[in-house]
C-alpha positions, 0 to 999 in steps of 0.5 A, a space after each residue: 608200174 605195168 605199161 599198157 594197162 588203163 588203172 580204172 580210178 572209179 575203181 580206185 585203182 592209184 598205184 603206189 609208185 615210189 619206193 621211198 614211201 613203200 620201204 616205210 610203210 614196210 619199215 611201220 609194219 615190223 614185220 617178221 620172217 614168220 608172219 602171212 600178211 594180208 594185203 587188199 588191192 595189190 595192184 601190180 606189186 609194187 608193195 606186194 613185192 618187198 613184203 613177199 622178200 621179208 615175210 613167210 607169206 602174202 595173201 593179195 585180195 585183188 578183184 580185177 583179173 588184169 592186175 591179177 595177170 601183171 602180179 603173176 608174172 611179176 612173181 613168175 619163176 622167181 623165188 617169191 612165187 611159192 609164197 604169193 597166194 592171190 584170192 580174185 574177188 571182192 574182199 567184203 563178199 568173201 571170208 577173211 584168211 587167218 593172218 597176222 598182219 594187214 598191209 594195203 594201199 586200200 581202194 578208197 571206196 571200201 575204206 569204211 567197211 573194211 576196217 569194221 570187217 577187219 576189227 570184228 575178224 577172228 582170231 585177231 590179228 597183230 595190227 594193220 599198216 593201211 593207205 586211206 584218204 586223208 580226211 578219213 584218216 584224220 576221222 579214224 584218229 579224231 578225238 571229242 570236242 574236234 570238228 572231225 570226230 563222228 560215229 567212225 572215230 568212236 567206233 574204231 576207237 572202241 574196237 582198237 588203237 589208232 595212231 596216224 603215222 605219215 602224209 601220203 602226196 597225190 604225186 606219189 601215185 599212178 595216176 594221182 588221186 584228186 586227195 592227199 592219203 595218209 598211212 594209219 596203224 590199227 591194232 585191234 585191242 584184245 581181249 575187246 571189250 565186253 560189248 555188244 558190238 551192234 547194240 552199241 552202234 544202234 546207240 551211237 549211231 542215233 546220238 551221231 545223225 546230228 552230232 550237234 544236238 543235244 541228245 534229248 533232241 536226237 531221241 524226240 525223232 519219231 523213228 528212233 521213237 518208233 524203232 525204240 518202242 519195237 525193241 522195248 516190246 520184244 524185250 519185254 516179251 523175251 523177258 516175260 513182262 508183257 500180254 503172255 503175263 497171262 499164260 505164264 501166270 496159268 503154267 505157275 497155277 497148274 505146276 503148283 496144283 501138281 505139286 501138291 497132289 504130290 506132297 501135303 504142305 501145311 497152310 503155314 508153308 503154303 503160305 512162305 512159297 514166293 510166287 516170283 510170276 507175280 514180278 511180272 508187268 504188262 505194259 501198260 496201255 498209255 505207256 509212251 517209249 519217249 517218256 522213258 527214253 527222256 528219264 534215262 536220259 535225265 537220270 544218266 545226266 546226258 540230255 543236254 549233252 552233244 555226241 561231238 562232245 562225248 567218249 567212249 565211257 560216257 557212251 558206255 554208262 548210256 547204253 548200260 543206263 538204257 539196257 538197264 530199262 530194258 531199252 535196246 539198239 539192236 
């Protein structure tokens, strides 16, 4: 490790000092001589250094230009020099690079929104060997029915497999961190599945505010009622079933009178032409959002379920139970 330079803990900046734990992390990685990794929060090399000997290229997101310094001359008139590029900035403001594999000791802060901005990168990557704290770790990989299991392991469970692969110490770092870490690997699955990925989040993020309700309480909150009742309005006027009934019912009146200054039709044949307009519904003026919620519910056999109880296929016939209503999340 550099000597001299203040790591800022704020920043989560815990140097991966022992070279036992690094050689394995690298060993979990299988990595190939053909691959780019990329790695965030490089640090002062420790790691970066080892995957540069058996890899065709590194990429180090690094955000203080201290650590970027350190990691230069580290690799400065070596050999490894022409196969170090570094990117100085935040790594969640910027657009990722193509590689094929994510290796990091990742500062803990950005743990969350990073693993999301690399599960919906394109194109995929082969798999990503990453440093978390423990607790959220044991979040990523935790199943239904167990106390950790929340929105973030249903999410990343959705988008990829995740297997925890080793305990981390506080002591294996500069300076410790006040938690243990644990190292997890994430492969994306692909092809991912067929998904609108921010309507199913809408879903789950509801159904995860109170992970311990029944859903048929977690949908009674007047703002879920209120975002519900939004969507299912516009929904309604993309899909021609609201007040543009109207307009929609004059365009038919007016294409048909024009079709038939153009041919003769017979009576017998007027009378076989569908007039598919007259499927179209305006939203009644006592209808309530919340009473249709709660049927879906009844329907689709979930409202007395709890999220913490629920996986990925029974969040998948809800969403598809209420998108068939023309009730949406995003």
């Amino acid at each position: 490790v550099a000597v001299g330079i203040l790591f800022n803990t704020g920043a989560g900046q815990h140097i991966l000092k022992n070279p036992l734990v690094v050689n394995s992390i690298i060993e979990k990685a299988a990595l190939r001589r053909t691959d780019v990794i990329l790695e965030v929060g490089p640090g002062t090399g420790n790691l970066t250094v080892k995957m540069l000997e058996k890899v065709k290229k590194v990429i180090a997101c690094e955000i203080d230009p201290r650590l970027v310094g350190e990691l230069q001359k580290r690799v400065q008139g070596t050999c490894l020099a022409n196969k170090l590029e570094i990117k100085v900035g935040d790594v969640l403001k910027t657009d990722l690079p193509f590689f094929d594999a994510c290796v990091a000791n990742l500062p803990y802060q950005i743990s969350s929104p990073f693993v999301f901005k690399l599960l919906l990168h394109r194109p995929f990557f082969r798999c990503a060997i990453l440093m978390f704290q423990r607790e959220f770790a044991l979040r990523l990989v935790a199943k239904p029915g167990t106390k950790l299991y929340c929105r973030l392991s249903i999410n990343t469970q959705l988008l990829a497999r995740v297997d925890h692969l080793m305990k981390v110490g506080k002591n294996n770092f500069r300076p410790p961190p006040k938690v243990e870490s644990s190292v997890v690997r994430i492969e994306p699955k692909n092809p991912p599945p067929p998904i609108n990925f921010q309507e199913w989040d809408g879903l789950v993020r509801i159904a995860f505010v109170r992970k311990n309700k029944t859903l048929s309480a977690a949908f009674k909150s007047s703002a879920v009622e209120q975002l519900l009742d939004h969507n299912y309005r516009i929904h309604c006027s993309l899909h021609n079933r609201v007040s543009s009934f109207l307009i929609y019912y004059i365009l038919f009146l007016c294409t048909l009178i024009y079709m038939l200054t153009l041919i003769r039709i017979k009576k017998s044949e007027l009378k076989s032409l569908k007039c598919y307009s007259f499927s179209m519904r305006e939203i009644p003026e006592n209808f309530k959002i919340a009473e249709k919620v709660q049927t879906v519910l009844k329907d689709t056999g979930y409202s007395e379920k709890r999220a913490r109880s629920m996986d990925i296929d029974d969040f998948i016939r809800l969403l598809h139970g209420f998108n068939s209503e023309g009730i949406h999340f995003s």
